[in-house]
N, C-alpha and C positions, 0 to 999 in steps of 0.2 A: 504494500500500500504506500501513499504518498500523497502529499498534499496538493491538492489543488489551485485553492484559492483561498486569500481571505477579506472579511465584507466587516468594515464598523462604519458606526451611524455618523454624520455628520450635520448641526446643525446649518452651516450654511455653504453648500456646495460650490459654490464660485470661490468663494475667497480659500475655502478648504483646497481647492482645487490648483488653487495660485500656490497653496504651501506644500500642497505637495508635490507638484510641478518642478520647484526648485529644491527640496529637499530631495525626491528622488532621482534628480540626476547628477549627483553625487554615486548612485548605487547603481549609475545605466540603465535603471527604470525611466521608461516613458509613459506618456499617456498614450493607451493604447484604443481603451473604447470612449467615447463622451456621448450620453446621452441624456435627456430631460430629467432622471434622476440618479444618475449613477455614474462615474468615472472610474475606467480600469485603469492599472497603471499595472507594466510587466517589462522584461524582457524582450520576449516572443510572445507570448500571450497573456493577458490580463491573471495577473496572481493577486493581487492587494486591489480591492475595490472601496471604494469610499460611496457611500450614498443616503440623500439628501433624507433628511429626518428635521423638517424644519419647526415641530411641536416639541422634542424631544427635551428630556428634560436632562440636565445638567450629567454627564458623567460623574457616578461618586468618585472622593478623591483617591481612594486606595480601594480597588478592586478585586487585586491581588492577579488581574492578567496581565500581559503584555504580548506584544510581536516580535519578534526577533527579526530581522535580517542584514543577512551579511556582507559586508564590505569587501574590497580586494585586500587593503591596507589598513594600519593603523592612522596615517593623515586624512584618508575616505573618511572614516569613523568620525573623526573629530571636525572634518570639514563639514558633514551631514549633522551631525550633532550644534555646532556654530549655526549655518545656515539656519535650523530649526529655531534656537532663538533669536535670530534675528529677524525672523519672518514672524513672529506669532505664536511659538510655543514657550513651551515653557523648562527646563531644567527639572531632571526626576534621575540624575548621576553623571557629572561627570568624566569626561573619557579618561580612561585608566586602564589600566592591567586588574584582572577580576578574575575566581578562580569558582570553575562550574561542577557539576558532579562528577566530571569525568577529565578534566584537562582543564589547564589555564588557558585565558581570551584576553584581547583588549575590549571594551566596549563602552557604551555611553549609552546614556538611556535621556528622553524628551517624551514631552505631551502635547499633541495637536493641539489646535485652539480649542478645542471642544473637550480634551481631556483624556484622549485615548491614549496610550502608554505604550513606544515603540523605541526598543534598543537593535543598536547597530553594532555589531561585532565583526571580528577580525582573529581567526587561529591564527597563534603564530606554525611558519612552518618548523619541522623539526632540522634539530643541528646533528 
């Protein structure tokens, strides 16, 4: 098995759209589908979708999920993580070296405007 896709809600698609625009091409994600409520963003095909939830109410602050995806680098990481607050997110970890259940990462972690919780890592390769 293997993941497909993933979809959080966004209250305002436009501007969500602009943030992640420029925070996903830092990771060579583009926008891939744009439709009246919904935006892919992928590679090759739409993996991370965002879509419009303009009632929605506030993401709680600590949900306890997040998304992961991953960098080529550790300057990606931290370029993607910059860009994010500088466009409208917010800080939820600074880029650093971090150590996972199974091997140490660099990564950094950011909240869209709306509160959703997305870190960007980076394995190092083995010496």
């Amino acid at each position: 098995m293997a993941l497909d896709h993933i979809s959080v809600a966004v209250k305002d698609l436009e501007k969500s759209g602009e943030f992640y625009d420029i925070v996903f091409g830092f990771l060579d994600m583009t926008r891939i589908s744009d439709r009246p409520a919904t935006i892919g963003y992928g590679t090759r095909f739409p993996e991370f979708w965002i879509n419009a939830r303009p009632d929605m109410e506030p993401v709680p602050i600590d949900t306890g999920s997040h998304i992961a995806l991953r960098a080529r680098s550790e300057d990606l990481v931290s370029n993607c993580y910059n860009a994010a607050l500088e466009n409208g997110g917010s800080d939820a970890g600074e880029p650093g070296p971090r150590q996972a259940a199974l091997t140490a990462y660099f990564g950094a972690f950011f909240k869209d405007p709306d509160g959703n919780k997305v870190e960007v890592v980076t394995f190092p390769k083995p010496e």
